[in-house]
N, C-alpha and C positions, 0 to 999 in steps of 0.2 A: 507676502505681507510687506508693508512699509512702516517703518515705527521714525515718527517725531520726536530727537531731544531738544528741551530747547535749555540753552548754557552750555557751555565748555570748559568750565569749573571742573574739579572735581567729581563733585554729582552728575553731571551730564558726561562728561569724557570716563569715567568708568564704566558707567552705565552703560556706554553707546559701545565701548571695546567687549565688555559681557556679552551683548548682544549677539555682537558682530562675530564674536570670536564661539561662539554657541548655538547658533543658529543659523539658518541660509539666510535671514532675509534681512532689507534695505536698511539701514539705518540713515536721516538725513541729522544732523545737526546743523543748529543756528546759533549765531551769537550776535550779540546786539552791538558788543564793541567792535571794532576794528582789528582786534587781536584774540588770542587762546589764550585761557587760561583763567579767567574770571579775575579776583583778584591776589591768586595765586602767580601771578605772571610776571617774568620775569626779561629783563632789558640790559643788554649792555651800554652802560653810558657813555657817548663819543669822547668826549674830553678826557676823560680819566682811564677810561677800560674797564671801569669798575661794573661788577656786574650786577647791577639794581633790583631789589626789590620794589616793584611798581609800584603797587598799594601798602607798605608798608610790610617789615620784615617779617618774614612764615620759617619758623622752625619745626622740623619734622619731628613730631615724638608721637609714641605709642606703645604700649605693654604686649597688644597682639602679635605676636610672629606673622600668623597668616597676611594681617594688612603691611606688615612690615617686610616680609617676603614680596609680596606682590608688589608695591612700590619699586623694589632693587630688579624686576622684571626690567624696567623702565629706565633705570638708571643707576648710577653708582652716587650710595648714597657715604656724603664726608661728616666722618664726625665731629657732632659739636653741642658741648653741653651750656645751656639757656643760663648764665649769672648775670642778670641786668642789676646796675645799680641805682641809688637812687640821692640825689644832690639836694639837701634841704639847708636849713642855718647853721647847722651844725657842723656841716661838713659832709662827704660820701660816704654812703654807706650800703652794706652788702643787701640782696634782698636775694630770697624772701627774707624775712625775719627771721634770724638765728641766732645762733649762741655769742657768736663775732659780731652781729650788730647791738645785741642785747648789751652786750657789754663796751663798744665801744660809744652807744648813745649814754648811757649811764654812766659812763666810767668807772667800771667792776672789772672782776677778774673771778670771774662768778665760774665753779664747776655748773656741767650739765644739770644736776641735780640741786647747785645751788641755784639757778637761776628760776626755774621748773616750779622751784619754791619762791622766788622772787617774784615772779609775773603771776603769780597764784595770792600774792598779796597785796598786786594791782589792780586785779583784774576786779568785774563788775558779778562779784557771784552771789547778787540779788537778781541777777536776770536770769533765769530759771529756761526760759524758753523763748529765745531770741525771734523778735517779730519782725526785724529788718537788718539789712547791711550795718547800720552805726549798733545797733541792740547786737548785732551777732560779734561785730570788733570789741566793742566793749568789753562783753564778756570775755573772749576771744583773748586780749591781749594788755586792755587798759586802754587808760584814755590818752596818756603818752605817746603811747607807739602810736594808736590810729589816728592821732592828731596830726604826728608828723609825716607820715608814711603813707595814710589812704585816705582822710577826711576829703582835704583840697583836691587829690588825685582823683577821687572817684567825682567829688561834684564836677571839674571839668571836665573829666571823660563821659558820663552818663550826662551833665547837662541839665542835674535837680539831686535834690537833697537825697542825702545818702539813707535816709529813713524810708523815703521812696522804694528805695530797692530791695527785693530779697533776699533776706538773710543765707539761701543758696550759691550766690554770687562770693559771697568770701569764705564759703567753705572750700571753694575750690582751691585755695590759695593757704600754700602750708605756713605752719610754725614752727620753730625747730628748735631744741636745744642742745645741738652741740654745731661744726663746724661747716657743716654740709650746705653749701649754695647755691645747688640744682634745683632749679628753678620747678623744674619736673620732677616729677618721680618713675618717671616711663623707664620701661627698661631698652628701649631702642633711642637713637635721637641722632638725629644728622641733616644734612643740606643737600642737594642733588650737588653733585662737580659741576657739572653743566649747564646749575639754572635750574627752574620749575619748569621754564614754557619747552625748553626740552622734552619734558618727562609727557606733556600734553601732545606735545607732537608727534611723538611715540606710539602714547595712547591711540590717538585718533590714524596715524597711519595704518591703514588695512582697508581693501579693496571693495568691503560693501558699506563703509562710511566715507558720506561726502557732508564736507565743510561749506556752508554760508556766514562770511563775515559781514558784521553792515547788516544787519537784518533782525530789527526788532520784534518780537513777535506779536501778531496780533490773533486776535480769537478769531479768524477767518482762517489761519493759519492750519489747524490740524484738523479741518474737516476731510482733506483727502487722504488722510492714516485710519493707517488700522489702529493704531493705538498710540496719545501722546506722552513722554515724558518732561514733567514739567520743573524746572528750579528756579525759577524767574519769582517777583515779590508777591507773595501768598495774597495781598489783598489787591493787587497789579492784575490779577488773572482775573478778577471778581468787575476791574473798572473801580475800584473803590467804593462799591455800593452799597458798603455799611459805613464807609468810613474811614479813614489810613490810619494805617499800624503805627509806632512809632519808633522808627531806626535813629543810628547814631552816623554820620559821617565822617572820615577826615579827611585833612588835607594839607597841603608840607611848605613848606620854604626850604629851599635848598640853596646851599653855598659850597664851594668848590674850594677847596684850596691844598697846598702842598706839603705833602708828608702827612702825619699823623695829626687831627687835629682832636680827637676825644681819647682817643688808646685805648676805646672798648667800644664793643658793638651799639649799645644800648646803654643811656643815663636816664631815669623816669627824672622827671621836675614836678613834688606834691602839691609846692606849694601855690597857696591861689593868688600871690603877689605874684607870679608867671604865668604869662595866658596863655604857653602851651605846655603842652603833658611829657612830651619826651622829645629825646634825639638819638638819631640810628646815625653811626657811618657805616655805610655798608663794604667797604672791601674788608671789615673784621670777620662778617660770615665768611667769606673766600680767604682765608687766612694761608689757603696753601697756593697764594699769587701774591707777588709783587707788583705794587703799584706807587710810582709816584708821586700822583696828583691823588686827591681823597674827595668824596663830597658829602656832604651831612645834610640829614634830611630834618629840620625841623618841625615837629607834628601838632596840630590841632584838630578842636576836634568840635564839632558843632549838630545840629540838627538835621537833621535831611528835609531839605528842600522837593519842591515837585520836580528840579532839575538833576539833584544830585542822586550820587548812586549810596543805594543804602548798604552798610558795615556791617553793622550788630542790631539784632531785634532789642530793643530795650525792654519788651515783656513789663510793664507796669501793669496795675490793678485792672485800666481801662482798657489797654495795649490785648490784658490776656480775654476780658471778655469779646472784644474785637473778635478774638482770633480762633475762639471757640464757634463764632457766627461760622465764620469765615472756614473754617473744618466742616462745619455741616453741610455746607454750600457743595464742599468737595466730593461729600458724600451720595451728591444728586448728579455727581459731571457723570459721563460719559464717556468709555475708554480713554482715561486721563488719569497718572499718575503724578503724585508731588513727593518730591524729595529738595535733598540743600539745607542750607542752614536759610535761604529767603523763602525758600518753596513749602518749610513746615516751618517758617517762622521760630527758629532752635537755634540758642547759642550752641554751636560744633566746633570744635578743632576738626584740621582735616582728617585725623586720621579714622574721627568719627563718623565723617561723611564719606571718607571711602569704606567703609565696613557697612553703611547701611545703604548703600549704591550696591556692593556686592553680595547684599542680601538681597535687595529688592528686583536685583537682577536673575538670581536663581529660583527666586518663587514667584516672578512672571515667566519665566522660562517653563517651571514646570506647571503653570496655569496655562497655558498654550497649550501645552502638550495634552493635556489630561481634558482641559474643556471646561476646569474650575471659572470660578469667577478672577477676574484680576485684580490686584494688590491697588489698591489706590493710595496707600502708606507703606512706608515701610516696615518689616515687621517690630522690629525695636519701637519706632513710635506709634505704632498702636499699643505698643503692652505700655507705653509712659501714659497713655490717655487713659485704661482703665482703672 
């Protein structure tokens, strides 16, 4: 048998090593870029030596052993815990929201428990059952916080009103009262030493996967497979023929300069008097090199164009009925599988999409075997659909 992936993300480079590494038969991979790695990829910059996050900085975290195991297969992972700040009129301050910023926006000296009662007699607890992102901060935190902190952040990052959005989107996003500024709460979390597109070359090194770089896929593309794996954009594989989803893209300005010029990885900018959302230096993730020269990447962040590459599913109202078409469409292909965060159109961190790559990869494995029918989801997002 021959099996088609098409991406080299995550999704497709796990998928395509399960395979390979489980079975006798061919795996080809494509990629539409010029390079591995989707946009987990990672570049040494000439000028400085810094070692670049392409698309914008990827911190590894995850609670799972298993996917956090299998990752260090690939590479040796550095530790590094996520405290992004955030620069508003006030001054810097710590995120997520904690007992240190509670009290340094207010100018308290508030115990845990004082505060817990503070934000409890800010908060909107007339809102019962929060019907969007601003209804869920509200309640969530008060009107303070989310004014200064997510209001403008999110309108420029999502691109429309934060009522727009699903009150799911800031659950993901902790509150804290006391001193804790881990951004996560994963109980793993670190950086590859040597980059991501390392860990992809890794992946993908083994003798029945072969690489096409430069090679965007088209629907003519997997009719000589036995079977395709697909992670490329859910309504992209369709022709658009209900209609485009709707993604977020971005895109950076970058400046060079010498010695330290932010003193941290990551500063978010909320407000909407600045028209981009944040700034990475990235020799801070590589914290265990010395570099001279530093370059700062400043981010914005806009629509997706028919040229540009899509980021994030925006999932709005229209977006999800889109997408529900667009699943049943899936439901009629022909040995065709979709996974990714563009392939089922799912906000994913990675370590979610390598955990549903390694699922989807042992229950086509044992659909082969046995003569079942084949997974055209993977199994986590079928049980999110029913």
């Amino acid at each position: 048998m021959r099996f088609l992936v098409v991406g080299s993300g995550f999704a497709g480079a796990v998928l395509a090593r399960e395979l390979a590494d489980h079975t006798d038969h061919q795996i080809d991979v494509v990629e539409a870029r010029d390079h591995i790695g989707g946009n987990c990829h990672t570049h040494k910059e000439q000028e400085t030596g810094v070692t670049v996050h392409t698309y914008g900085a990827h911190i590894f975290h995850t609670s799972d052993l298993n996917v956090w195991n299998y990752v260090q297969r690939f590479t040796e992972m550095m530790p590094f815990i996520n405290r992004p700040k955030a620069s508003i009129d006030k001054g810097i301050f710590s995120l997520p929201v904690n007992l240190h910023t509670i009290n340094q926006f207010f100018g308290k000296k508030f115990s845990p428990s004082e505060a817990r009662q503070f934000v409890d007699s800010i908060r909107r607890q007339d809102i019962e059952e929060p019907r969007n992102f601003e209804e869920q901060a509200l309640h969530y935190m008060g009107d303070e916080l989310y004014r200064a902190f997510f209001h403008g952040y999110t309108k420029k990052h999502w691109g429309c009103d934060p009522r727009q959005i699903p009150a799911s989107v800031l659950k993901r996003l902790p509150l804290r009262f006391n001193y804790n500024d881990n951004y996560y709460s994963s109980l793993y979390q670190g950086i590859p030493k040597d980059g991501y597109t390392a860990v992809f070359e890794r992946l993908l090194d083994h003798p029945r996967i072969s690489l096409s770089l430069n090679h965007r896929w088209r629907p003519s593309d997997g009719l000589s497979y036995d079977h395709m794996f697909y992670s490329g954009p859910l309504d992209g594989f369709f022709g658009h023929r209900r209609g485009r989803l709707g993604y977020r893209t971005v895109f950076w300005e970058r400046q060079i300069e010498t010695g330290d010029a932010l003193g941290h990885p990551g500063i978010n900018f909320p407000s909407l008097d600045v028209g981009f959302t944040r700034r990475r230096e990235h020799k801070h993730y590589e914290y265990w090199k010395q570099h001279d020269k530093t370059i700062v990447f400043t981010e914005y962040s806009k629509e997706t164009g028919t040229e540009d590459e899509p980021y994030y599913p925006k999932r709005l109202a229209d977006d999800k009925a889109l997408m529900h078409g667009y699943l049943g469409d899936c439901l009629q292909t022909d040995k065709t599988s979709f996974m990714g965060r563009l392939g089922l159109y799912k906000y994913m961190d990675m370590h979610q999409v390598i955990a549903e790559s390694l699922s989807l990869a042992r229950e086509f494995i044992a659909a082969i075997a046995s003569g079942e029918p084949r997974p055209i989801f993977p199994e986590a997002f079928r049980q999110s659909l029913s």
